[in-house]
C-alpha positions as CSV (number, residue, x, y, z in Angstrom):
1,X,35.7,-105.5,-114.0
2,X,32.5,-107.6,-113.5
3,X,31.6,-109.2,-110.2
4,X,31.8,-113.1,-111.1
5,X,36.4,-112.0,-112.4
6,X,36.4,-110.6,-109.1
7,X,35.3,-113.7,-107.8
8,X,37.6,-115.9,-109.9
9,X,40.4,-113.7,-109.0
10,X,39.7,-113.5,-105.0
11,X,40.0,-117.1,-105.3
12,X,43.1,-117.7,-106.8
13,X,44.1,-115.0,-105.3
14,X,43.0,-116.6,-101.6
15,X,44.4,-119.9,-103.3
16,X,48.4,-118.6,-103.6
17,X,47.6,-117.0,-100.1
18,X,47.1,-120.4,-98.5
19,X,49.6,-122.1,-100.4
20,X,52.7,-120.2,-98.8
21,X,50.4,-119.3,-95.6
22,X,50.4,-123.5,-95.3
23,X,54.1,-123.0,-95.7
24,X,53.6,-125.6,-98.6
25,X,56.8,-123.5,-100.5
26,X,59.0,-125.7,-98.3
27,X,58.0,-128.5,-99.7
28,X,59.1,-127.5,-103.1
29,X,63.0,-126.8,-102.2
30,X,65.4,-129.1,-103.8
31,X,66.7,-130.3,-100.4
32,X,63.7,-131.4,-99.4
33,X,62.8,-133.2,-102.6
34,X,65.5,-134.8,-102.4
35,X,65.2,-135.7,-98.4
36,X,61.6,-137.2,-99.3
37,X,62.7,-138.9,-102.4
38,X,63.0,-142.4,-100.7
39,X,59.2,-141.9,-98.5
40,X,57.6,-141.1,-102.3
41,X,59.1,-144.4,-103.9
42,X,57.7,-146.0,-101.2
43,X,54.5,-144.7,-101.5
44,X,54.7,-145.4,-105.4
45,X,55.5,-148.6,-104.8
46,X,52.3,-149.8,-102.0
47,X,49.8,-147.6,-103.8
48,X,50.8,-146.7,-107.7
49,X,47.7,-145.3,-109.1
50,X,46.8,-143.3,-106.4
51,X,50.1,-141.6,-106.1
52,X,50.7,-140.9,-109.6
53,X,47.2,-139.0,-110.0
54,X,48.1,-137.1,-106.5
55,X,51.3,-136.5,-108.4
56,X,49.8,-135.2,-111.2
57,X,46.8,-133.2,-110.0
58,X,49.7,-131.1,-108.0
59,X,51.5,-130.6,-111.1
60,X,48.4,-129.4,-112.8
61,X,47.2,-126.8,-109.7
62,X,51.1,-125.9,-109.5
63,X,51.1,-124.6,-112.8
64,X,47.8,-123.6,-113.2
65,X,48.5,-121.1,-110.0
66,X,51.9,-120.0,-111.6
67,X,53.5,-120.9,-108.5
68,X,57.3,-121.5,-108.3
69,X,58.2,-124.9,-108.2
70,X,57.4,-126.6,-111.3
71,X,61.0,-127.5,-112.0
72,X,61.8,-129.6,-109.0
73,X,58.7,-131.1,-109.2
74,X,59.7,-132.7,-112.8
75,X,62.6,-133.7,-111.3
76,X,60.7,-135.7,-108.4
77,X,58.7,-136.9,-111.4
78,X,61.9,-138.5,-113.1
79,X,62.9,-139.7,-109.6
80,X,59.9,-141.6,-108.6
81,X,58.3,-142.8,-111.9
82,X,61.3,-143.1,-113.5
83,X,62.0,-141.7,-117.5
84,X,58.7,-142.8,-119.3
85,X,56.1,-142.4,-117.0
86,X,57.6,-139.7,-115.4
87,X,57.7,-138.0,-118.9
88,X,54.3,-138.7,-119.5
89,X,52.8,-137.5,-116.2
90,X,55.3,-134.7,-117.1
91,X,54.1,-133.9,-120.9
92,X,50.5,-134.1,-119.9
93,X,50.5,-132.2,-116.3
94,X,52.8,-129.2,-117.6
95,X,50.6,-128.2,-120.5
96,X,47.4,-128.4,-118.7
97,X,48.2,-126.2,-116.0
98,X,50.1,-123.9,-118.4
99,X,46.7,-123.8,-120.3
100,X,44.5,-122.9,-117.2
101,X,46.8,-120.3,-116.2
102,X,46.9,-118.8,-119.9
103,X,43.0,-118.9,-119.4
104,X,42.5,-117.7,-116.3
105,X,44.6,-114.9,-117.5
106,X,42.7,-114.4,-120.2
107,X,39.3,-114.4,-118.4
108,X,40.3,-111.8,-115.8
109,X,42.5,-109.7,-117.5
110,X,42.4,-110.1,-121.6
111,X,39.4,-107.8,-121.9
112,X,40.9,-104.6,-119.4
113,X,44.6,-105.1,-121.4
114,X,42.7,-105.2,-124.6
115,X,40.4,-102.4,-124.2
116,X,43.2,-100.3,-122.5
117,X,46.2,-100.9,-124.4
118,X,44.0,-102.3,-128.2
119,X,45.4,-99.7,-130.2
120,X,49.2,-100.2,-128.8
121,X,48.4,-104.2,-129.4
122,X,47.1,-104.6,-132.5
123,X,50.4,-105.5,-134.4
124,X,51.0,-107.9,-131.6
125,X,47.4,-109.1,-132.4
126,X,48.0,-109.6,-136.0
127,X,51.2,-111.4,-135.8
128,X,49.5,-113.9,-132.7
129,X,46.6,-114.7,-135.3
130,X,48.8,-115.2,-138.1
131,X,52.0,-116.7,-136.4
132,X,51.1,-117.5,-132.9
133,X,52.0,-121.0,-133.0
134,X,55.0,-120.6,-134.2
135,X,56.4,-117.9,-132.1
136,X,55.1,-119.9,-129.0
137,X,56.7,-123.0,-129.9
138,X,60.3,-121.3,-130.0
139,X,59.6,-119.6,-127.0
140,X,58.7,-123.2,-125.1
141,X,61.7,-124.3,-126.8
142,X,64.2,-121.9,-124.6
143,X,64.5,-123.0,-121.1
144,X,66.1,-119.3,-120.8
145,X,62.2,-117.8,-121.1
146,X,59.9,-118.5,-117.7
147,X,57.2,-120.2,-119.0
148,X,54.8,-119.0,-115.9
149,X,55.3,-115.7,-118.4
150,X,54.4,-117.2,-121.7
151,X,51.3,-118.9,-120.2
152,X,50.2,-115.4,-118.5
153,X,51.4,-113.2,-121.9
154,X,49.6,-115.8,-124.0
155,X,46.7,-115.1,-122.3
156,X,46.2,-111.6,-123.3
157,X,46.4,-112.2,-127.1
158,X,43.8,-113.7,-129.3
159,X,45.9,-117.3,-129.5
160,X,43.0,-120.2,-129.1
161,X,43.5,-122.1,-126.1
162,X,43.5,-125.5,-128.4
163,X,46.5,-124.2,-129.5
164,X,48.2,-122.8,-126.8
165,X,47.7,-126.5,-125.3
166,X,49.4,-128.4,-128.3
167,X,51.7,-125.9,-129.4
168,X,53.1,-126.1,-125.6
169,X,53.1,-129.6,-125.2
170,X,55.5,-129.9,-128.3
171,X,57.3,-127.2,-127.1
172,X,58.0,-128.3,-123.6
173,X,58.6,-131.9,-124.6
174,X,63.0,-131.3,-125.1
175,X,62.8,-129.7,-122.1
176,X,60.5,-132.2,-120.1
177,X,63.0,-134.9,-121.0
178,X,65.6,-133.3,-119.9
179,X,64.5,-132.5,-116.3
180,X,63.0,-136.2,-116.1
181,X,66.0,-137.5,-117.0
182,X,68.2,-135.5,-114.7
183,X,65.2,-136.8,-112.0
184,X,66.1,-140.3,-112.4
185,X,69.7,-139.4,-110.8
186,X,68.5,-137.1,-108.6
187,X,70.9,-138.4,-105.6
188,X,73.9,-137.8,-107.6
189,X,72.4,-133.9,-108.3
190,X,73.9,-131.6,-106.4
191,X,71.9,-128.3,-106.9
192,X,69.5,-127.5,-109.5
193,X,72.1,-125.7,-111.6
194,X,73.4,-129.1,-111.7
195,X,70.6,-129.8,-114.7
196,X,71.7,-127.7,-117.3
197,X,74.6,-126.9,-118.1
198,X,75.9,-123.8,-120.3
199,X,76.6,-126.3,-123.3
200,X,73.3,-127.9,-122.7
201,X,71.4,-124.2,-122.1
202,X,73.4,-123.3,-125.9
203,X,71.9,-126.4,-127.0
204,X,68.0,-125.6,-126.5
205,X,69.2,-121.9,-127.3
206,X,69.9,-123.5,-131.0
207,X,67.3,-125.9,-131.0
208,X,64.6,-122.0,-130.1
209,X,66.6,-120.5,-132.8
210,X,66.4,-123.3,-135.6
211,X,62.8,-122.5,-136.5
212,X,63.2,-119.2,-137.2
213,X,66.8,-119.7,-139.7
214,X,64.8,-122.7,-140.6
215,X,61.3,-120.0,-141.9
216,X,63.8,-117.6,-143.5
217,X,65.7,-120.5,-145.7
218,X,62.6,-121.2,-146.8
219,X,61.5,-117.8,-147.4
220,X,64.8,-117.2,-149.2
221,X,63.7,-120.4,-151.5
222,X,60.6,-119.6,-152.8
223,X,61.7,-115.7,-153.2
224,X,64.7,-117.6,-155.5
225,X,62.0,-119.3,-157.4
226,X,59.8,-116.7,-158.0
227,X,62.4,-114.7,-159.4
228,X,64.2,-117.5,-161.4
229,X,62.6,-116.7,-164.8
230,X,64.2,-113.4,-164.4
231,X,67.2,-112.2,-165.3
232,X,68.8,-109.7,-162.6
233,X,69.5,-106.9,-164.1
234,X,73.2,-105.2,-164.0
235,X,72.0,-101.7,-163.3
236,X,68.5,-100.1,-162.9
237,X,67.3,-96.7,-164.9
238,X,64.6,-96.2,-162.3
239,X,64.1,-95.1,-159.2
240,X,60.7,-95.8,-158.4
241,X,57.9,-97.7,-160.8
242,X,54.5,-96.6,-159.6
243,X,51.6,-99.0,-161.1
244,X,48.5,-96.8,-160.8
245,X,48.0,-93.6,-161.5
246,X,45.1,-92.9,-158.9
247,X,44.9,-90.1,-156.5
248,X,47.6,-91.7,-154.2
249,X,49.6,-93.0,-157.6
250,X,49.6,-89.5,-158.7
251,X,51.1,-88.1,-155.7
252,X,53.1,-90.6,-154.9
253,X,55.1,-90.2,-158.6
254,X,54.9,-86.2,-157.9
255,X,56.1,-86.3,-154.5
256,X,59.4,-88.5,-156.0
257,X,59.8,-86.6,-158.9
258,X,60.0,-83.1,-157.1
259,X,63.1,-84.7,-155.2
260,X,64.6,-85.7,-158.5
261,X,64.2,-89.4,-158.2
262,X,64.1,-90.9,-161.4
263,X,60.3,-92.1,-162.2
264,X,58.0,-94.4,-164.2
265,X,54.0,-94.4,-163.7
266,X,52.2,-97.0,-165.4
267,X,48.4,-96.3,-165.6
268,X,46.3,-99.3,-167.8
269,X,43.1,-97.1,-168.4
270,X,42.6,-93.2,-167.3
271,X,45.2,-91.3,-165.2
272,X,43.6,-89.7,-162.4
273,X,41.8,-93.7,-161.4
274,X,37.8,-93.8,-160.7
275,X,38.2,-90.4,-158.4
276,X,39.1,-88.0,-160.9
277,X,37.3,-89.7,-163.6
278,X,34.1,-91.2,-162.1
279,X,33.7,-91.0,-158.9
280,X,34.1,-88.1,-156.4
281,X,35.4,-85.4,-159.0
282,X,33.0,-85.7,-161.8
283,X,30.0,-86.2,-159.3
284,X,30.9,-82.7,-157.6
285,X,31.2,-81.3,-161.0
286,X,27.8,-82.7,-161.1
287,X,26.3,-81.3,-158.2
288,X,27.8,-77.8,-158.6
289,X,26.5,-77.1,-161.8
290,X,23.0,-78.3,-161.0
291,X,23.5,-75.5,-157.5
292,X,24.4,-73.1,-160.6
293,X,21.6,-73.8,-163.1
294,X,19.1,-73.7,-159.9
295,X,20.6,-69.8,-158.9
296,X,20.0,-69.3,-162.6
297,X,16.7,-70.3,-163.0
298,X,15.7,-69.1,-159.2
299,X,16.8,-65.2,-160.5
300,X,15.9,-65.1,-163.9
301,X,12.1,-66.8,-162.8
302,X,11.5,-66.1,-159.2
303,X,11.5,-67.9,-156.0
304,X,7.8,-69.0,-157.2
305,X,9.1,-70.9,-160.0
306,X,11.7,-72.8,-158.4
């Protein structure tokens, strides 16, 4: 690992350190949020600027440090700023820490997991780069899921950050409104498992779950419409249909025909493909009869003549 990660990680590193070493944890548990709910309107109310960007600029260093806490602090969002600006500080504050966790992850870490563990990644990889988004988005949508862990697993994989950031604020948004909301009557809360409920926790389970029914009725569609101007037939006289009769055609038909599977090859040109017919084949050929003639000549003439 180069010097200037070891630097970036030493600091947040001494950052975390002086977090709970200031005993700033405290602050964060729910009966203190809500014993210093009244102070904070207060202080809203004399100076409103000034507390919501202190308000928001712990949100972001919160998240960004993947510290606990974020949770109660949406709640004292809802409490103090009330549902829409509270949301707002909220939907803006969440997703930028989230990104500059996901990216400090992935400027420490991302290149040591991905030279290290590459080969055991690369499906991961290639389902990120071609479905990333959606994946994280029904992730963001199940409260079930710490998202500290999505921001620090995105990281590792090839996901842009542009898209981390707006694919998470979408994400987080039901959820967002939900805490904030619950915020605004945080004095008749009586614990944090207050919030969410097991019909409301089955509801954002269904509402991660609907995109991906949602991709496969849709799949299911255009498979259907595809496959409309054919007629389905009532029985099948093949086992396998092979189109190609290249080298890996060729053995692929063998292979199934030695265990008596019923077989149809269907070549357009030459069977045996560009191998056996122009490529490596006939070019050996080539080069073995030349190594002939040359023995031939080289005897029948002498080394001097070759």
């Amino acid at each position: 690992m180069k010097a200037w990660k070891i630097l970036v990680l030493a600091v947040l590193a001494l950052l975390v350190v002086m977090f709970f070493g200031a005993g700033g944890y405290q602050y964060l548990s729910f009966a203190q949020v809500k014993e210093q709910e009244a102070a904070l309107r207060g202080l809203y109310a004399a100076h409103p600027w000034q507390t919501a960007l202190g308000y928001f600029v712990a949100y972001v260093g919160l998240t960004g440090l993947s510290l606990p806490g974020a949770a109660l602090l949406t709640l004292l969002g809802g409490a103090v700023f009330g549902l829409l600006w509270g949301t707002l500080l909220v939907f803006f504050a969440s997703s930028l820490g989230a990104t500059l966790a996901s990216l400090a992850a992935r400027f420490v870490l991302r290149d040591w997991v991905q030279g290290r563990f590459g080969q055991a990644l690369r499906t991961l990889n290639a389902g990120i780069e071609r479905e990333g988004p959606f994946y994280l988005f029904t992730l963001r949508l199940i409260p079930a899921v710490p998202f500290f862990a999505i921001n620090l697993a995105m990281g590792l994989t090839p996901m842009r950050a542009a898209t981390f950031y707006w694919v998470s604020q979408l994400g987080m948004l039901a959820g967002t409104l939900a805490y904030v909301n619950a915020g605004t009557q945080l004095a008749a809360i009586g614990s944090p498992a207050g919030i969410l409920s097991p019909g409301l926790i089955g509801a954002f389970v269904l509402l991660g779950v609907f995109p991906l029914l949602a991709k496969r009725a849709v799949n299911a569609l255009k498979a259907r419409r595809a496959y409309a101007r054919w007629k389905r037939p009532a029985r099948f006289e093949r086992n396998l249909v092979v189109i190609g009769a290249g080298s890996a055609g060729l053995v692929a038909a063998y292979i199934a025909a030695a265990l008596r599977a019923k077989v149809t090859l269907i070549e357009k040109h030459r069977m045996g493909g560009d191998c056996l017919n122009t490529g490596c084949v006939p070019s050996k050929a080539l080069i073995k009869s030349a190594r002939v003639l040359a023995q031939i000549l080289w005897r029948r003439e002498g080394p001097s003549s070759s």
